[in-house]
Every structure is written in C-alpha cells, then in structure tokens.
N, C-alpha and C positions, 0 to 999 in steps of 0.2 A: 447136897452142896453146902458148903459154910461159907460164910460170909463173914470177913475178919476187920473192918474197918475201923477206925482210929479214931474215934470220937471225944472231942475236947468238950469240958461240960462248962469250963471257964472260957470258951472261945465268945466273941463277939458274933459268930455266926449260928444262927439256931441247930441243932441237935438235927432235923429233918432234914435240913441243906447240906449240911456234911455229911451224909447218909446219904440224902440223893446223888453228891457230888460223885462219891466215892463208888457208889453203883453206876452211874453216867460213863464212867470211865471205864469203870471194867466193861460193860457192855461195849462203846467205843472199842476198846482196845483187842477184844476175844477173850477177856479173862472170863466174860460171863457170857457161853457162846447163844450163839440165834435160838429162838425157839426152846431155850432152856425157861423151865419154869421156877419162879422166884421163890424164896420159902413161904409159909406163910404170915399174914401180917401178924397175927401171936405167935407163931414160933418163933421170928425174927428180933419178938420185940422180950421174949423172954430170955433168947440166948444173949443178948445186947443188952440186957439188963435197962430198957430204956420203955417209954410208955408206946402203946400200942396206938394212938393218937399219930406220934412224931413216925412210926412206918409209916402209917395210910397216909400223911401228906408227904413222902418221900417218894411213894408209889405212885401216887396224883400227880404231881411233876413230871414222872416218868410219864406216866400214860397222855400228860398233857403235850407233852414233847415229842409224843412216838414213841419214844424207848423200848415200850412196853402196850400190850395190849390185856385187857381183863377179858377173859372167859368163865361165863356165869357157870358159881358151883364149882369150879376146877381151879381158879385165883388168876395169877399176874404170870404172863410169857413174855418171854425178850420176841420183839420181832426179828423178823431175817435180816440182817443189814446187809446193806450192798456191796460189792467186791469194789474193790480199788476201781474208780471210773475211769481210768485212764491207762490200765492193764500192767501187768506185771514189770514191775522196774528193776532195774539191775537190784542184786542182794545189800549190797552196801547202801546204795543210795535210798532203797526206801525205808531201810533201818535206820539208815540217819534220821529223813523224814518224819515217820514216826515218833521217832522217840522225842523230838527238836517238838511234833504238834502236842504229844502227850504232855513234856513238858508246860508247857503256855497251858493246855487245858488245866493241870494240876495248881498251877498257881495264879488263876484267877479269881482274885476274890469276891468283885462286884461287877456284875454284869448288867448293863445298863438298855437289854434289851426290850425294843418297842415292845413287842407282844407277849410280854411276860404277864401274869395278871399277879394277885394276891393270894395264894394257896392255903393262907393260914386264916385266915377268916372266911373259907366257902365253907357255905351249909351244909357240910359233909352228910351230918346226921338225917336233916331234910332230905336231901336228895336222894339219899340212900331208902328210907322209908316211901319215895314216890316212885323207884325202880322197884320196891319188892309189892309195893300195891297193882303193879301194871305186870307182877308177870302170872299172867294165867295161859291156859288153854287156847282162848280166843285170842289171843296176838302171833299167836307161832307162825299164823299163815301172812299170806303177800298182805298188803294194803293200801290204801287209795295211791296211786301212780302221782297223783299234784300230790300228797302229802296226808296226812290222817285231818279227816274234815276238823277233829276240836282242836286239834294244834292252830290250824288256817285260822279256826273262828276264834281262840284267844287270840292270836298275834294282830287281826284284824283290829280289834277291839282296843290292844294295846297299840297302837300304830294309833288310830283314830285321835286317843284320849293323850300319849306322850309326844308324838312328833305330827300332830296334825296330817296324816294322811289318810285321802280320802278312798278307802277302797272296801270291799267284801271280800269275804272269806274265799267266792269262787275265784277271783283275782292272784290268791295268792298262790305259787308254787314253791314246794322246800326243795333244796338241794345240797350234797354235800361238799359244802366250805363255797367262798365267793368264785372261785375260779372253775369252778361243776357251773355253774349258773350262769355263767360270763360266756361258756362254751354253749349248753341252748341256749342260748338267747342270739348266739354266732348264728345258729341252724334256724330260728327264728327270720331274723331279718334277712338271710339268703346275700350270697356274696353280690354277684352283678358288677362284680368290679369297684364294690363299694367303697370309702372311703370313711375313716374313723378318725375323728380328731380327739386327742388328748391332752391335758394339762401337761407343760414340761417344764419342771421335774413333776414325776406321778409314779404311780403305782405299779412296779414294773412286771410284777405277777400277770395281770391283766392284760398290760403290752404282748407280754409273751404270748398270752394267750390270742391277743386279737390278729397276732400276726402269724401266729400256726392253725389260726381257721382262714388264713389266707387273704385277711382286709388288709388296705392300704391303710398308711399310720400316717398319720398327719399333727406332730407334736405342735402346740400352740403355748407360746408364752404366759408366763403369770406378769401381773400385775400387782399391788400391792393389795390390793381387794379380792384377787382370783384371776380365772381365768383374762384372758386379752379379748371382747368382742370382737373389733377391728379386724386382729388376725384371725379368728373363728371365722368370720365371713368370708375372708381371703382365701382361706384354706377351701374355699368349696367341698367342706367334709358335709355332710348329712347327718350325722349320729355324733355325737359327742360326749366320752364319757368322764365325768366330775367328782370330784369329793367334795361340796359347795359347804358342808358344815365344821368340816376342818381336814384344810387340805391334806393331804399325803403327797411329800411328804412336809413339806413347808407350814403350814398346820394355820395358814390364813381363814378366817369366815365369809363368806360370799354375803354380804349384803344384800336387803331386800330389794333396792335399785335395781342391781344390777341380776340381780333374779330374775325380777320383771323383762328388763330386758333382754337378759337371754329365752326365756320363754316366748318373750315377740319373733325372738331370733327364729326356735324352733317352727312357731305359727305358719311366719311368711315366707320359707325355706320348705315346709311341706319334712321339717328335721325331727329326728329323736335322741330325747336326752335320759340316759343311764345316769341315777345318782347315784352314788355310791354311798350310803350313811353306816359309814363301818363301824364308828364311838360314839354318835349322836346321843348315847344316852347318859357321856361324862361333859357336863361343860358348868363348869367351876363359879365364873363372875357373870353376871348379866343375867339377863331371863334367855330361854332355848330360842333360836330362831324356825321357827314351821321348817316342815321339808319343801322343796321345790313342787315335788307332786303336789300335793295338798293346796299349790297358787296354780295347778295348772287344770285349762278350763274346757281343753280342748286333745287331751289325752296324748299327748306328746312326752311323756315323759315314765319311764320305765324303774322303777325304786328297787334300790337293793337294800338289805340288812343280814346282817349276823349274829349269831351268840358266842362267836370266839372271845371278843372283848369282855363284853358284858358279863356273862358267865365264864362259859372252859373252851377254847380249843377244840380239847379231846372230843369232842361228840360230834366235830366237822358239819355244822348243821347252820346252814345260811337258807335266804328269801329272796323272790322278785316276789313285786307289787305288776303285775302287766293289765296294760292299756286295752283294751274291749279292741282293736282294731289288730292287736298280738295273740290276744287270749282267741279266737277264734282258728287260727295257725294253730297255733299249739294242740290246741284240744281235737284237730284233725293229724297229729304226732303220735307216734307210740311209743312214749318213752317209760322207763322202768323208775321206779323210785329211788336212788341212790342213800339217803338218809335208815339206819336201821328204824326200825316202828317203833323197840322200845325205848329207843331214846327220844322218839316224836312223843309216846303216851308218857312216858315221864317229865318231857319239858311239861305237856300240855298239863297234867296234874300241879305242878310247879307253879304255873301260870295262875292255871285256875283255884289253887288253896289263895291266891296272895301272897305266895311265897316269891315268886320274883318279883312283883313291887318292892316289895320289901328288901330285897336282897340288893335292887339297884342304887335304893335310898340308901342304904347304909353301905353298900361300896362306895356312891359317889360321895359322902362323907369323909372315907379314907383318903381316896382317891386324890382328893381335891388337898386336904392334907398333905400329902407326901408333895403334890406339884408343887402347893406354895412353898413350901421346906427347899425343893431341889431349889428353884427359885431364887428364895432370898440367899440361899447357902454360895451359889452359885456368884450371886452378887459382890456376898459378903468375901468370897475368897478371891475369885478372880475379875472381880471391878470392871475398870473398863477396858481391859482384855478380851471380852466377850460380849458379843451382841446378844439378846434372846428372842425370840421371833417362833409364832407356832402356840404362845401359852392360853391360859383359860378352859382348854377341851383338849378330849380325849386322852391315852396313857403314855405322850410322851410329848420332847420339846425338840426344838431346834438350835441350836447354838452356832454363830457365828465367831471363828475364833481370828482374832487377830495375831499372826503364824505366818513365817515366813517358808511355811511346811503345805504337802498339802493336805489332804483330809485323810487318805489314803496312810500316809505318812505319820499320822498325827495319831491314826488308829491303832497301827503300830507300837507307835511309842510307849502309848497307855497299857497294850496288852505287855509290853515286856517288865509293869511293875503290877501288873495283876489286875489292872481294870479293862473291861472289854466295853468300847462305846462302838459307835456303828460310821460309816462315812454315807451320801446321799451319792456317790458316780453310780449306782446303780440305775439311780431312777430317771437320771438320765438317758434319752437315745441319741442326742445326739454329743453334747457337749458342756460340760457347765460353764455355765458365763463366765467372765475374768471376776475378782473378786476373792474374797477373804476362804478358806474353807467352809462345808458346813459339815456338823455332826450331829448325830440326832443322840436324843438322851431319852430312855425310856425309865419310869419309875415304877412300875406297877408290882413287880415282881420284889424289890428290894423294901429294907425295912428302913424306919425313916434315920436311923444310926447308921447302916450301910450306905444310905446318902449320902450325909454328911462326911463317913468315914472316905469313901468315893472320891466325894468331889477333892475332896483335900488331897488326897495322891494324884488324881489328874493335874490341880494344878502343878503341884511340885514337878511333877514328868514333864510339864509342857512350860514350865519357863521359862525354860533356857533360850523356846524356839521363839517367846512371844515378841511381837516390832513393836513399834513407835505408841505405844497407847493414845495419844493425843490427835494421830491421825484418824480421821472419820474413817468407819466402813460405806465402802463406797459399793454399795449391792441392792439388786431388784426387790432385795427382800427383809430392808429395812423401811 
C-alpha cells in the first residue's frame, strides 16, 4: 500500500498532525479500507523521507482515537469502521453528504477538543520499554477478575498520597473506560425502581448509560459552587452521581462546605454518592481539594478515576474505589476482567519505576501552560465578548459567548473557517436555561501557537454575531 500525503515542512502544523490528518481521512473515507494494515513505522518514515519519531506520534493519535489498533509483532491495523448508521441513502444525496463532511474534515485546522491529550511529550520511549518488560510467558494467561493485584496496589498507594483517598488495594476494581464501570456498579446497586440524580448539565455518557440499565434520571441543577442540595433532596433520588472536582461540563469546584453537606445528605438519606474524578490530577492555581471519599466516614460514597486524561485513551482503563457494604455484592458476581493484562502490567511497571509521577508533574506543567495561554489569549482577543467559567483544572474551559447565535450555531460557524470547538446541548436532558450560549474549549491536544493561531480565527468568524458587550451575562454559570 503507498501512502502519498502532502506534507508542508514550512507549515505551522507539525509534520505528525499532517500525517495523522491525512491518514484520519483516508481511513474515514475508505481510501485506507478496514483491517488493512499500515506500513511500517520505518518504512513509512523512509519513503516520507521524514523521522521515524513524527510516524509513531502520528500512529499514537490514531490508536488514541480508534482509528487503528496495534497488534504485538505484526504493527498498526485500521479497525472495521461502521457502515452508514442510518442505511443506504439515495446515490446523489449521500455523495453530496460525503463529500460536503470530507470537505469540513479536510480543512480544519484547530481542533479544540476536550479530550485531546498532548502526544508530543508522552514517554513514548518509557512506555514502550515497560510493555517489552511485561511481555513473557506468564501473562498470556486470564488474570485477577478485579484487576492484576500490583496495578490495585499502586493505584491504591497513589490515590492515598495524591487525592487523599482512603482505600486498599482489595477495594479497588479496573475496568475498561468509565462507562464499563458505571454499567457494574448499575448491576451492583440493582434497579428496584431506583432513582439516580444527576448534575444538569453533566456528563452525558453516563446518563446514557444510567438510563439503558434502566434507573430513573433525576437531573438536578447546578448552582454556582455545584450541585443544588435543596433540589437533591427534593428529588427523592438515592444515589447521586458528581464531578465535585471539576464539573463536567461547566468545570466549577465543589467546596469543602458543601461536601460536608452533601455527605450529611448521603448519611441521613441512608444515599450513595458516585464521584467521578475524571482530571483531578490537572488543577493549575490553588492547592488540590481531597476527594469526597477520603471526608467520607461512613462508606457512602463510591470513587471513580481514569487514565484517559492523565495518560492515553487508548488503553480504555478506568477504576472504582467501592465501599465494604458494595465490595461484598460484587465479590459474590462473576464478572470477567474487561482491561487487557498487558496493559494493567505495564501501567503497573509505570507506576512503580516513578515513571507516572513524573510524567504527571511534567504534563501538569504543560498543561497549566497552554490553559493560562488560551486564557489570557482569549481575553486579549475577544474582551468582554466572552465570559470564562470552568478555569484552573483539568483539559478544557468553558466560554460563555455573548451571541445573538446559539451554541449549536456558533459551532458551525467556526467549523466552516477551519476551527472545530464543541456546543454543551448535549449534556443536557432536559433543556438549557435562557442565557448566552456556552462552548467548551479544550487545549490539551493543540500547541500553544495553534492557540493563539485558533482563537484569532474564532474571533473573526464570530463577530459579526456578537451583541451589546456592555450588557451583563445574565447565567447560572457566572
């Protein structure tokens, strides 16, 4: 198979991204069909005349994206992509289609999405060295059902000492990505008619989820601290589940106060609360606030975490922290381990050299970088045009635009000069309040020039739509 792409060496976009781009596509579109295997990362980078570096982070985006999957010893396969979800459309129409989405996808330059991470600074080298140490003989077979015991017993250790939670290794169960995890813990707590209340706006993955194991959904308002007690209690939900260290998607921090309080809540309600600490390990200005778990005294409270953020994606490998009164249910469950083993013995190698310390301290260095950058960029271009709400943690913000557009509309606009930001109707169930739009801006994934370069075409695309500067934003979420 050859591989012919067009690579600018004078461009503002690094050599990798325009390689990933340009295979992104063809994969998308069938030039590169399913299950076709990619060249290899030296032959690709010899006939490219380009360093053998800029494939393997080209490849790493892929595989962090799905595009692709790695097969030990045999290299990089396109996965199967899925047929038109909506079945075959007349001839003309889904050629127009097509060619109208290829187009948008081809000439987007900066993509501002939330869960993009940094590809060009992961420890390639490290990592790879900790997968060729873990592959012997003795891992080919199944392995521990909750997860490989030294994975459990780093994470425990690291939980303890970074986010103050109090828990042991038997406590902890892996699973793969937060939404495998969210589904036990559905079969854990048993329907009964139950009822689940949720932040609204929140995390609509999860919704999805709570409401195809069949609970009732009970969205509760945010307040400018977090969730709404008042309606939490209203809602007569029992289980309620959180982002308390920055919300999703509004990106507010839950104060100790009102921690407290919802933990009385929990108490005297006989309730359980699911935290969700999806980026608790990026938080910029202030000192970290403890997890919920960690103040809770009386085992009400269920802790989620990830390595999508922190690390990659691609290895789909999330945690629950479960409560001694869950962990007994469970451990009477036969469930299969969803996470592969070598990617448990290689986080856990990871862990245990000091390599992920280290790799967190010097992301959230980056990290924290690009935020204040989009930030002040943001300031400095579109003033008081825009609200910001959401800053200090994790890899993305929230922007409040003053727009007589709505979000939906506004997203649009942006993708037809080449920038792709994101709109929050999703995270919605029921309706967004009246008020300004909002859009989310994620940075993690762009370079701090694509920022800058970024925001400056968004403004220009969105000025035409913007109103009255001078009139306040009048929203929940200032």
């Amino acid at each position: 198979m050859k591989i012919c792409p067009r690579l600018e060496n004078r461009s503002s976009e690094p050599l990798y991204l325009q390689l990933y781009q340009y295979l992104k596509e063809e994969i998308q579109t069938g030039g590169i069909p399913s299950l076709k295997r990619l060249p290899s990362i030296r032959g690709l980078a010899d006939d490219l005349h380009i360093s053998k570096t800029t494939v393997q982070m080209a490849y790493q985006q892929l595989l962090a994206e799905g595009y692709v999957e790695s097969k030990e010893r045999s290299g990089y396969f396109v996965v199967e992509m899925e047929k038109e979800p909506f079945g075959d459309l007349p001839p003309f129409s889904k050629t127009t289609r097509e060619k109208k989405s290829t187009a948008v996808r081809k000439h987007i330059q900066f993509d501002f999405y939330m869960s993009h991470i940094d590809v060009e600074h992961f420890p390639f080298r490290k990592w790879r060295a900790c997968v060729n140490q873990n592959l012997n003989p003795h891992f080919l077979s199944y392995g521990d059902k909750q997860g490989e015991p030294g994975l459990r017993a780093s994470i425990s250790r690291y939980l303890r000492q970074a986010r103050a939670v109090n828990c042991t290794e038997e406590q902890i169960v892996i699973g793969s990505g937060t939404q495998t995890v969210m589904r036990l813990l559905c079969q854990l707590i048993e329907l009964d008619g139950k009822k689940i209340a949720m932040e609204e706006p929140g995390y609509d993955g999860v919704r999805h989820v709570f409401q195809g194991m069949g609970f009732e959904m009970s969205p509760v308002k945010l307040e400018a601290d977090g969730i709404n007690l008042d309606a939490l209690e209203q809602s007569g939900a029992k289980i309620v589940y959180i982002t308390p260290s920055h919300q999703f998607p509004l990106g507010m921090v839950m104060p100790i106060t009102k921690r407290i309080r919802l933990l009385q809540w929990a108490e005297e309600n006989d309730g359980l609360i699911i935290e969700d600490d999806y980026d608790g390990e990026f938080r910029y200005h202030g000192k970290p606030i403890p997890s919920l778990q960690g103040l809770d005294a009386h085992g009400n409270v269920i802790y989620a975490g990830t390595f999508s953020k922190s690390l990659m994606p691609a290895i789909r490998m999330s945690y629950i922290v479960l409560p001694e009164k869950l962990l007994h249910i469970y451990q009477a469950f036969k469930y299969d381990q969803t996470v592969s083993r070598l990617h448990q013995k290689t986080m856990q190698t990871f862990m245990e050299s000091g390599e992920w310390e280290r790799h967190i301290r010097r992301m959230r260095k980056i990290y924290q970088k690009k935020h204040d950058l989009l930030i002040q960029t943001i300031k400095n271009t579109m003033g008081d045009y825009v609200n910001i709400t959401g800053q200090n943690a994790g890899l993305h913000i929230v922007t409040q635009i003053k727009s007589s557009k709505t979000a939906d509309e506004l997203v649009e606009i942006a993708e037809r000069v080449g920038v792709k930001v994101y709109s929050t109707t999703a995270n919605w169930s029921i309706e967004q309040e009246k008020g300004y739009p909002l859009i989310l801006l994620g940075f993690g994934g762009l370079s701090e020039k694509q920022i800058v370069e970024g925001i400056d075409l968004l403004h220009d695309a969105w000025l035409p739509f913007y109103v009255d500067k001078q009139k306040p934003i009048d929203s929940h979420v200032t």
